[in-house]
N, C-alpha and C positions, 0 to 999 in steps of 0.2 A: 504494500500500500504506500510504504516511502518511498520507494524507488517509484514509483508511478507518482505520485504528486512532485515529486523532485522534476521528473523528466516532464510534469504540465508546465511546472516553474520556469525551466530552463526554455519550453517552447515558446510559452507566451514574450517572454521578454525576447529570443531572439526575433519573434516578430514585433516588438516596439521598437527594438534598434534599427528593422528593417524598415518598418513606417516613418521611424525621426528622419532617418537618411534619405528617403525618398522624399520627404517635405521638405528637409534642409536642400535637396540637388533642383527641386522645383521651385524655390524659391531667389536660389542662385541663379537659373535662367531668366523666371521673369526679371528681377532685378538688374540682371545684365542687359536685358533687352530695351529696356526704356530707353537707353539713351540712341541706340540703334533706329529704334522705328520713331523716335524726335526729330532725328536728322533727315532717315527719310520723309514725313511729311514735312518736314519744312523745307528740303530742294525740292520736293512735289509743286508745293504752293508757291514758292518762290519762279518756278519755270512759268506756274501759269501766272503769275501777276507780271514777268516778262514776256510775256506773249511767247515763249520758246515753247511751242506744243508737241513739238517733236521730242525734245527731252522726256518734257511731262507724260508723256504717252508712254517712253521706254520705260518711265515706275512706273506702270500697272502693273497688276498680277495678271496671268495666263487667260485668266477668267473672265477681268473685265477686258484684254483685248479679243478675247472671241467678242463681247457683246460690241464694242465703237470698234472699227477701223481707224487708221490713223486721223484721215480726212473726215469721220465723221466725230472723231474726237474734238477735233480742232474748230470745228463749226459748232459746236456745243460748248465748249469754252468760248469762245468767242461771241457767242449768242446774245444780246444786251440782257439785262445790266452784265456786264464783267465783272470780275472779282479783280478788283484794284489795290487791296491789302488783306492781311491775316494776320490773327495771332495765334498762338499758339497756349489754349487755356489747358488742358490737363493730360496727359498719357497713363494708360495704364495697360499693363502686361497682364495676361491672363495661360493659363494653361486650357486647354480641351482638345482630348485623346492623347495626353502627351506632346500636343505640340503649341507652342507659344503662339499665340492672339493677340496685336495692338489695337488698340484703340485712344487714336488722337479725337480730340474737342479741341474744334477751330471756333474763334470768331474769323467770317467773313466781313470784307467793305465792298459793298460791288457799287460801280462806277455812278449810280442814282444818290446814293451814299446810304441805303439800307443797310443793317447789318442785318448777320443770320447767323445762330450758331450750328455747326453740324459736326458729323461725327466721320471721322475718316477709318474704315477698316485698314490696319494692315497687317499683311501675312510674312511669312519666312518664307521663301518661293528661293529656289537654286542657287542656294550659300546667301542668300541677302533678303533682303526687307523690301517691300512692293504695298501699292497705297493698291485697295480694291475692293470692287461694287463702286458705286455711283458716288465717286469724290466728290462733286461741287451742286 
């Protein structure tokens, strides 16, 4: 009976050490990640408040270039009102299925002088960071 309560002992805890470490390794990615997927929304939005749509189009993810083509990207951004500044209000990193999820909250200024605030998905997409779904 003591050897059996011994060896429930010894399993439960080495499954706590294995849960610590897997929350301490998931929390070291998000972590890591914020300042990754900051940088990409902010050359995202900074391409398109220079009207350089070709850049902004190469940060999509795979996803949203099946949905715009370059040139119907570019006429979508450029659509009026424009987005003629941003800022950049909060990031946060998320895990689902094991793999890291940004989410940037922009303020938009589109060229009427409305603001908007929205929320920019981004992914981890082949070694790097890509803005995706419906940016602006």
């Amino acid at each position: 009976m003591r050897v059996g309560l011994v060896f429930a002992g010894v399993g439960v805890a080495l499954c706590c050490i294995g849960v610590t470490g897997l929350g301490v390794r998931n929390l070291q990615v998000v972590t890591q990640a914020a300042t990754p997927v900051r940088e990409t929304a902010d050359e995202f939005l900074r391409q398109v408040v220079l009207g350089d749509t070709g850049r902004a189009y190469d940060r999509l993810c795979a996803e949203a270039r099946k949905k715009w083509s370059e040139g119907g990207f570019e006429s979508w951004v450029r659509t009026p009102p424009e987005v003629r500044d941003y800022e950049i209000v909060d990031v946060s990193v998320t895990t689902r299925g094991g793999r890291p999820l940004g989410t940037v909250v922009v303020q938009l200024t589109r060229a009427s002088g409305v603001t908007e605030q929205r929320e920019l998905p981004v992914v981890q997409e082949d070694g790097g960071w890509r803005v995706c779904g419906d940016p602006l």
